[in-house]
Gaussian input, Z-matrix of N, CA and C with variables (Angstrom, degrees):
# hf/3-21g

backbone

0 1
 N
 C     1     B1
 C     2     B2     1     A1
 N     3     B3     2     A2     1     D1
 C     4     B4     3     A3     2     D2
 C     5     B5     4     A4     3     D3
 N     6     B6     5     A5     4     D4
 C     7     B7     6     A6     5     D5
 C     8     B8     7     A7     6     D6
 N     9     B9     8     A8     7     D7
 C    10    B10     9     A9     8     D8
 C    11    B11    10    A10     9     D9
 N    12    B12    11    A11    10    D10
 C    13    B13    12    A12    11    D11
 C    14    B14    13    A13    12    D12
 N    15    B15    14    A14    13    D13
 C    16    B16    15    A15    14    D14
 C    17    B17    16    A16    15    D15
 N    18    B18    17    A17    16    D16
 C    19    B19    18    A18    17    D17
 C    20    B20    19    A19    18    D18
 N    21    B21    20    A20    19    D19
 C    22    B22    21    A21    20    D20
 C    23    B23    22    A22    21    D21
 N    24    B24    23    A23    22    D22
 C    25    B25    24    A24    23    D23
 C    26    B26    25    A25    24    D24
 N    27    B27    26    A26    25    D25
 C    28    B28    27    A27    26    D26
 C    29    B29    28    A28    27    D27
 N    30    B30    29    A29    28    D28
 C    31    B31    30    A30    29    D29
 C    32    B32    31    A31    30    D30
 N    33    B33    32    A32    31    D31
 C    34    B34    33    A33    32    D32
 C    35    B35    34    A34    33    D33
 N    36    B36    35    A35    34    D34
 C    37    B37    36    A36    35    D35
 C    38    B38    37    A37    36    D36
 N    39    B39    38    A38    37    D37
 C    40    B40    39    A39    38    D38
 C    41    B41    40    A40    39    D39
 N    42    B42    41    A41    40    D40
 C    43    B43    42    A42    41    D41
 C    44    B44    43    A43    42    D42
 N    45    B45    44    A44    43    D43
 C    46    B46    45    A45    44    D44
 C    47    B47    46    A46    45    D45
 N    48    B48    47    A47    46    D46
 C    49    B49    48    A48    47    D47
 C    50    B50    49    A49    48    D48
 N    51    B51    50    A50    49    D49
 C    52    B52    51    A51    50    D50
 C    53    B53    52    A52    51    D51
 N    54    B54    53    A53    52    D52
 C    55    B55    54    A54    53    D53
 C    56    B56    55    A55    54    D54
 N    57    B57    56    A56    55    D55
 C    58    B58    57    A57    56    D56
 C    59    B59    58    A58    57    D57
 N    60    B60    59    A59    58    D58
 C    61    B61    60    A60    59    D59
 C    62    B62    61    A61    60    D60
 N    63    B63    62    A62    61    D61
 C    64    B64    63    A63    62    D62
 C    65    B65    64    A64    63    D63
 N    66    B66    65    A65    64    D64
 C    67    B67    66    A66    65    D65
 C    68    B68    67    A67    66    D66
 N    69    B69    68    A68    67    D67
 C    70    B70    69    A69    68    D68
 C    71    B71    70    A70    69    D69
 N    72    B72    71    A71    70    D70
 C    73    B73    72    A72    71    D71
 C    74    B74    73    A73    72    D72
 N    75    B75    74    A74    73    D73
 C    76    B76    75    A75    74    D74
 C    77    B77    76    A76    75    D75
 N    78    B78    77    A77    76    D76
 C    79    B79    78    A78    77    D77
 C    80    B80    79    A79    78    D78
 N    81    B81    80    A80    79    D79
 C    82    B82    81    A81    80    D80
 C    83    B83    82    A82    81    D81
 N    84    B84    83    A83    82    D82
 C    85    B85    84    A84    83    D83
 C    86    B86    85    A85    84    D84
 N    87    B87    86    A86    85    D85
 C    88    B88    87    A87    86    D86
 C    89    B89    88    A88    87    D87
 N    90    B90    89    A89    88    D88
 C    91    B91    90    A90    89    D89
 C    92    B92    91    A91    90    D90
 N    93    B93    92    A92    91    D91
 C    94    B94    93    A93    92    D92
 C    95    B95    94    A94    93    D93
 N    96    B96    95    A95    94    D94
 C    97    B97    96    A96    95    D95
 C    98    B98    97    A97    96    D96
 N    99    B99    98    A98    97    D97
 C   100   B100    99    A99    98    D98
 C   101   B101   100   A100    99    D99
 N   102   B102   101   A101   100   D100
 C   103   B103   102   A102   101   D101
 C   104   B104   103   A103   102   D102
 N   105   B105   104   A104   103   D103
 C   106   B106   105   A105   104   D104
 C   107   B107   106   A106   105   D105
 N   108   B108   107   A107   106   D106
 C   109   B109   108   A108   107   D107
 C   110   B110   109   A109   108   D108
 N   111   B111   110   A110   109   D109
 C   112   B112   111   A111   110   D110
 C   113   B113   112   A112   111   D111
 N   114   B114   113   A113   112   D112
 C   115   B115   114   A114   113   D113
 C   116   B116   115   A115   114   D114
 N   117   B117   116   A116   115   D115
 C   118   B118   117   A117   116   D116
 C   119   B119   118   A118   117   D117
 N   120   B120   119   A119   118   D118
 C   121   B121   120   A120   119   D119
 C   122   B122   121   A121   120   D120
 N   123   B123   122   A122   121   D121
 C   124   B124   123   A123   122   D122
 C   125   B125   124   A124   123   D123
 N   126   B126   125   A125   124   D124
 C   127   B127   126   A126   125   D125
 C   128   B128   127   A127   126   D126
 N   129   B129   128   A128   127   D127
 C   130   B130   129   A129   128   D128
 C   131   B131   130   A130   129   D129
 N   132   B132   131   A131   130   D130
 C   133   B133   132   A132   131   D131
 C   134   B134   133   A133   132   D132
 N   135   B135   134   A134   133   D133
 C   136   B136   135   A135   134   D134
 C   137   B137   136   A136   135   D135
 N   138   B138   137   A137   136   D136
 C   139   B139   138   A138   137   D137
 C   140   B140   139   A139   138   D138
 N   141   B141   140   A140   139   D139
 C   142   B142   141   A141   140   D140
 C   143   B143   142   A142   141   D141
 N   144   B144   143   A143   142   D142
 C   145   B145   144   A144   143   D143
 C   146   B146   145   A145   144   D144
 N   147   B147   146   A146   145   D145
 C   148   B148   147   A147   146   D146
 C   149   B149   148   A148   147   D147
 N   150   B150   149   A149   148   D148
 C   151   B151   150   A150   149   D149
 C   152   B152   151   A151   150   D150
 N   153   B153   152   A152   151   D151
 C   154   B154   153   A153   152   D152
 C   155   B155   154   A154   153   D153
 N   156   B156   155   A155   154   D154
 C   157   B157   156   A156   155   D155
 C   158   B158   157   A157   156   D156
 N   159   B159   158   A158   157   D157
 C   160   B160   159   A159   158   D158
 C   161   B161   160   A160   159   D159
 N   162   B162   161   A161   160   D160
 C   163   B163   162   A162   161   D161
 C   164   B164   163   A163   162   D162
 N   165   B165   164   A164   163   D163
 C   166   B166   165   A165   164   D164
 C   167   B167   166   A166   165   D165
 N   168   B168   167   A167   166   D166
 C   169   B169   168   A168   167   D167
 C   170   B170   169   A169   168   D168
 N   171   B171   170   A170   169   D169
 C   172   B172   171   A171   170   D170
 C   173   B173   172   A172   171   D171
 N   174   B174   173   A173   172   D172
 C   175   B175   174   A174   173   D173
 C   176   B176   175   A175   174   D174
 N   177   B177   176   A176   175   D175
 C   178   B178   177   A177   176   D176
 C   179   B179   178   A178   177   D177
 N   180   B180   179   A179   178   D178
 C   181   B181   180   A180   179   D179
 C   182   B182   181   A181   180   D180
 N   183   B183   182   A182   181   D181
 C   184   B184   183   A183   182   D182
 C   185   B185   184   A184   183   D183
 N   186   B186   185   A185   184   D184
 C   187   B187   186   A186   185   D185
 C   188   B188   187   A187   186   D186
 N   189   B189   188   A188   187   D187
 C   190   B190   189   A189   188   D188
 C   191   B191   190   A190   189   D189
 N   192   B192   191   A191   190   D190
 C   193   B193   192   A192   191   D191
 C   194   B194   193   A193   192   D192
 N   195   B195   194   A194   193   D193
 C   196   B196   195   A195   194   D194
 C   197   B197   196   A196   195   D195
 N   198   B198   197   A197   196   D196
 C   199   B199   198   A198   197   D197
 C   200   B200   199   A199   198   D198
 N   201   B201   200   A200   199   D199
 C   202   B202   201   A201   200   D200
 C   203   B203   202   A202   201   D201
 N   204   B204   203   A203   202   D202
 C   205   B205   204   A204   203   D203
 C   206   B206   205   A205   204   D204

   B1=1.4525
   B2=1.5288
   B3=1.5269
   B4=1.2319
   B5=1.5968
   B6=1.4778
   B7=1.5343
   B8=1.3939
   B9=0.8917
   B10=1.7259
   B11=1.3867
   B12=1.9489
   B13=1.6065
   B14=1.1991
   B15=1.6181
   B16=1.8122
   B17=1.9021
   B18=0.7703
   B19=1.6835
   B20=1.5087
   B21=1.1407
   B22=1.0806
   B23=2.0777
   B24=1.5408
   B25=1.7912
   B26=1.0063
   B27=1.5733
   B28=1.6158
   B29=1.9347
   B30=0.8974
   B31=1.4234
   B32=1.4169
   B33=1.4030
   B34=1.2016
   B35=1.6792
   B36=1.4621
   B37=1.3282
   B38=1.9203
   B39=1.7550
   B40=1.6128
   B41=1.5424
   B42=1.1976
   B43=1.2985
   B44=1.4778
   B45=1.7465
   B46=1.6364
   B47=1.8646
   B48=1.6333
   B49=1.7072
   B50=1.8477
   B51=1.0879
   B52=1.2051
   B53=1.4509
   B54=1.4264
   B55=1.7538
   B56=1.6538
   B57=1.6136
   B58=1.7741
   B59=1.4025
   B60=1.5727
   B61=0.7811
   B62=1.4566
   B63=1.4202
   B64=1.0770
   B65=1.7435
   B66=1.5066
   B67=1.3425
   B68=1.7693
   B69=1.0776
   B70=1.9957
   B71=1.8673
   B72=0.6731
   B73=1.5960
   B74=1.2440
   B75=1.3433
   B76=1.4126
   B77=1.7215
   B78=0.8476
   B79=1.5862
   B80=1.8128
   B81=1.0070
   B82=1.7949
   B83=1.6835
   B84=1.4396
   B85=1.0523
   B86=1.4616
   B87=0.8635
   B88=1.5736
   B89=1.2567
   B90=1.6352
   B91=1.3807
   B92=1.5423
   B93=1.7068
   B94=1.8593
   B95=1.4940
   B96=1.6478
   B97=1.2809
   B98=1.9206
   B99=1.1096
   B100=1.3198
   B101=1.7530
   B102=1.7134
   B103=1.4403
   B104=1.4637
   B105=1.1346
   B106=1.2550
   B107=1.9257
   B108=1.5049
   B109=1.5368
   B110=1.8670
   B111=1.2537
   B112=1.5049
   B113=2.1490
   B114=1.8465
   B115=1.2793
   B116=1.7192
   B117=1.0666
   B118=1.6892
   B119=1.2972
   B120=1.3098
   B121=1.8753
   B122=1.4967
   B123=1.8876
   B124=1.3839
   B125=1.2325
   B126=1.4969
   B127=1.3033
   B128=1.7101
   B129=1.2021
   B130=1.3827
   B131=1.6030
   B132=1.4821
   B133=1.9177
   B134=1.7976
   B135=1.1637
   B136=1.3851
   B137=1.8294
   B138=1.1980
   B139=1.3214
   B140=1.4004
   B141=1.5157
   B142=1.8177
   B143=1.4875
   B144=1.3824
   B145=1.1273
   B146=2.2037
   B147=1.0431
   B148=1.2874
   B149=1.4240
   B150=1.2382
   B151=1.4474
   B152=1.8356
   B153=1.1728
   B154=1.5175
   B155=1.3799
   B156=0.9237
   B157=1.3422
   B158=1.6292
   B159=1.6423
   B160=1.2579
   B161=1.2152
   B162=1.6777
   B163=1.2425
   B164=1.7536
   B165=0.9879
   B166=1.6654
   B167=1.1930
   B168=1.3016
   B169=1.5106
   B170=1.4891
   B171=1.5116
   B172=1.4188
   B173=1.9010
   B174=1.1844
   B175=2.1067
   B176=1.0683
   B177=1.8995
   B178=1.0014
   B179=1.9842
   B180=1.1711
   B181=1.5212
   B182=1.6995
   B183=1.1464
   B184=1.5928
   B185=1.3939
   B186=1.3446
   B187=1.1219
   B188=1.3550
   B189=1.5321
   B190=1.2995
   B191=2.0484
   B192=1.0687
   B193=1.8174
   B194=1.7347
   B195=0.8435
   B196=1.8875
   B197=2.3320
   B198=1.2703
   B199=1.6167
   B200=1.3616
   B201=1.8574
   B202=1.3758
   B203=1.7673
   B204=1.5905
   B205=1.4132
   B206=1.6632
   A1=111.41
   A2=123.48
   A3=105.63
   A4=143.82
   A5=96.34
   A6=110.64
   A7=95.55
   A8=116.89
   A9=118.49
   A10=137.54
   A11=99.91
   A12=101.57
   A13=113.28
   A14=116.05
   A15=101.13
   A16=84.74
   A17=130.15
   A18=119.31
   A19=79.25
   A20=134.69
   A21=144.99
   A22=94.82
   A23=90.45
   A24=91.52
   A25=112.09
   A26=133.51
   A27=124.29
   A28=103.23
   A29=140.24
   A30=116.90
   A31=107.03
   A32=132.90
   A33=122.78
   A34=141.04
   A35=89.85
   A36=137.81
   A37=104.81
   A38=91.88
   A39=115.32
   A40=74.57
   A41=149.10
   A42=148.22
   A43=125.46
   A44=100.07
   A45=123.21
   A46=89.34
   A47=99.11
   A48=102.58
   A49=86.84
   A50=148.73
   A51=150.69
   A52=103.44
   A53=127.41
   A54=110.65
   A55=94.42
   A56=118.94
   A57=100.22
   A58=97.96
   A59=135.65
   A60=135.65
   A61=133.21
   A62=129.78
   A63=133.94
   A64=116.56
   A65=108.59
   A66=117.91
   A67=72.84
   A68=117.67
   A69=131.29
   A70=85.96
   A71=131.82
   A72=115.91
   A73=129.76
   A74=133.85
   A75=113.02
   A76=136.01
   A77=113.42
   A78=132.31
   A79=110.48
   A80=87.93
   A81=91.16
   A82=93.10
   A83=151.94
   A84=128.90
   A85=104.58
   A86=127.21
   A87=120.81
   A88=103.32
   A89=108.14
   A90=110.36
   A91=116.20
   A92=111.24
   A93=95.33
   A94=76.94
   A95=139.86
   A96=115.17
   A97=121.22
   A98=107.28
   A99=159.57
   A100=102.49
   A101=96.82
   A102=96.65
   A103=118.11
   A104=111.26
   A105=115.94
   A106=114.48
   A107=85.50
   A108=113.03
   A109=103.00
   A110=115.11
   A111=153.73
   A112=93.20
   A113=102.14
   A114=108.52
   A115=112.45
   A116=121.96
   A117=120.37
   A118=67.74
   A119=113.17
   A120=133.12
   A121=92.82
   A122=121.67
   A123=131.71
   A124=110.99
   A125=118.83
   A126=128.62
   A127=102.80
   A128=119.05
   A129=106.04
   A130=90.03
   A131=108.53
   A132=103.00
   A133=101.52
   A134=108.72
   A135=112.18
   A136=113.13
   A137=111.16
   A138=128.39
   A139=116.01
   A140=84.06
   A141=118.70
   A142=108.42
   A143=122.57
   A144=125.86
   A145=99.73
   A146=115.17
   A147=97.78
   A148=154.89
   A149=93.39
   A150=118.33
   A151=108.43
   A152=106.80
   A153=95.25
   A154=114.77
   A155=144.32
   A156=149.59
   A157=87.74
   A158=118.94
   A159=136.48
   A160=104.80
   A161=116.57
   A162=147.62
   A163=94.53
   A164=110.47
   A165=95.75
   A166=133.04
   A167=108.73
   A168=124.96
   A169=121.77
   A170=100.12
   A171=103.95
   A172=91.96
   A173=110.68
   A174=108.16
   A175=89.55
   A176=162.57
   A177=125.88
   A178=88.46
   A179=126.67
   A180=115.67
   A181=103.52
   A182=111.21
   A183=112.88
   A184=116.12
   A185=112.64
   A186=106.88
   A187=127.36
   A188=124.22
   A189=123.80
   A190=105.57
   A191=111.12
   A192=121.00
   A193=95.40
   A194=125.62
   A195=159.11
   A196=71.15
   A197=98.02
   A198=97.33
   A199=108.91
   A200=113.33
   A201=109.25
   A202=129.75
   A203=99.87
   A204=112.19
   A205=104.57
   D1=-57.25
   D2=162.44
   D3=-71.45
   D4=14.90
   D5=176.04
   D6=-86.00
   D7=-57.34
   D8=175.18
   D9=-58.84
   D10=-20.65
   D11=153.95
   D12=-79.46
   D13=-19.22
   D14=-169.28
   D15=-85.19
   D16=-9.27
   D17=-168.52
   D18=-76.83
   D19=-74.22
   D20=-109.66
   D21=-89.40
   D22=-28.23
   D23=174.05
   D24=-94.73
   D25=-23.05
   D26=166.15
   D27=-72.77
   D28=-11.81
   D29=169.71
   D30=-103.44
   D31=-11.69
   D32=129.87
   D33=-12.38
   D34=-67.64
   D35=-169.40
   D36=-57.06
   D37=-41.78
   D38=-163.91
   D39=-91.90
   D40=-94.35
   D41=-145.94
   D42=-32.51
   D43=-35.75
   D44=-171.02
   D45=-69.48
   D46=-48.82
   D47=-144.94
   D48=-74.60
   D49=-27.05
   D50=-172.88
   D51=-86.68
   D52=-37.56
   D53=171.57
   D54=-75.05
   D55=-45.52
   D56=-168.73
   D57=-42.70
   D58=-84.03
   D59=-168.12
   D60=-30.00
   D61=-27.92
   D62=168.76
   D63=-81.87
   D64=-3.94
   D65=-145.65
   D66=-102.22
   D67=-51.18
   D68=-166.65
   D69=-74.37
   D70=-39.06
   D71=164.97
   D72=-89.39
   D73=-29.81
   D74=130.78
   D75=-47.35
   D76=-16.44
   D77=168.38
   D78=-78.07
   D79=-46.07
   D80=-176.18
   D81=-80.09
   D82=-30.09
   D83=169.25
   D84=-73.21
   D85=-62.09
   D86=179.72
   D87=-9.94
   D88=-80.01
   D89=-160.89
   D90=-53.81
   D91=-12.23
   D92=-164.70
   D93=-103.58
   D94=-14.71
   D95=178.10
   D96=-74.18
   D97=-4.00
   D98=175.06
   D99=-55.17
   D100=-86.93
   D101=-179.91
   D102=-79.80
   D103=-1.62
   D104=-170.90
   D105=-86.16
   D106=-22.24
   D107=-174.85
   D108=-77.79
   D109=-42.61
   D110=-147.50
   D111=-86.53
   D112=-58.98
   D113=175.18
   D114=-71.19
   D115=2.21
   D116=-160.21
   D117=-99.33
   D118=-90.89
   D119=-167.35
   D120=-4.34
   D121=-72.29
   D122=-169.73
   D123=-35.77
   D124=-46.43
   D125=-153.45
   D126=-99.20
   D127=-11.51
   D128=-171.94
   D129=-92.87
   D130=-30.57
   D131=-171.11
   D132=-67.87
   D133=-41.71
   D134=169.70
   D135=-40.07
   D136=-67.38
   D137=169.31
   D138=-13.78
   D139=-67.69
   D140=-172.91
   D141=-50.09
   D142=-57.84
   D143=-158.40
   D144=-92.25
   D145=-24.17
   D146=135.34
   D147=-32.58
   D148=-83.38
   D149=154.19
   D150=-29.85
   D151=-70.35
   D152=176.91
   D153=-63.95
   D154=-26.43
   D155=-153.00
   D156=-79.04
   D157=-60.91
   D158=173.07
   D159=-17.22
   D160=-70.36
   D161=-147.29
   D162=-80.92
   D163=-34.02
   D164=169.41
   D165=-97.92
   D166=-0.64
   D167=161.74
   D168=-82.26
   D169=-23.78
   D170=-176.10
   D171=-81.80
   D172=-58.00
   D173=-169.67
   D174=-58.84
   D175=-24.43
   D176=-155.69
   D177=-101.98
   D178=-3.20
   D179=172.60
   D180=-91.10
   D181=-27.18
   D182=167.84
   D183=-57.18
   D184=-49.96
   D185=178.04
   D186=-95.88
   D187=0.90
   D188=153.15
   D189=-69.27
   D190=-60.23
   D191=161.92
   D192=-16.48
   D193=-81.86
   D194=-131.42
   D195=-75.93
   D196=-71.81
   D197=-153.12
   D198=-64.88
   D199=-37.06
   D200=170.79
   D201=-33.79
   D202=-52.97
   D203=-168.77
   D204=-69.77

């Protein structure tokens, strides 16, 4: 009988240490899906304010074009 509780708490034992472990690597993607989520955001506001910048460089040659003639 107590061969079978100690069986029964060492594969326990194995079950805990195999979900922790999967639990600390799902955790470690999190976190890089995380920064990875965090660097897009950076880069799309970056983008963004390009993009407009673009966009006002282009109407202010339109409208120098437009007033010249």
């Amino acid at each position: 009988m107590d061969t079978k509780i100690a069986e029964s708490l060492k594969v326990a034992q194995q079950d805990r240490t195999e979900v922790m472990g999967e639990f600390l690597n799902l955790k470690a993607e999190l976190v890089r899906t995380q920064q990875r989520n965090d660097d897009l955001r950076s880069e799309n506001h970056a983008l963004r304010e390009s993009l407009n910048a673009t966009e006002h460089m282009a109407q202010n040659l339109l409208t120098y074009v437009n007033d010249k003639d």
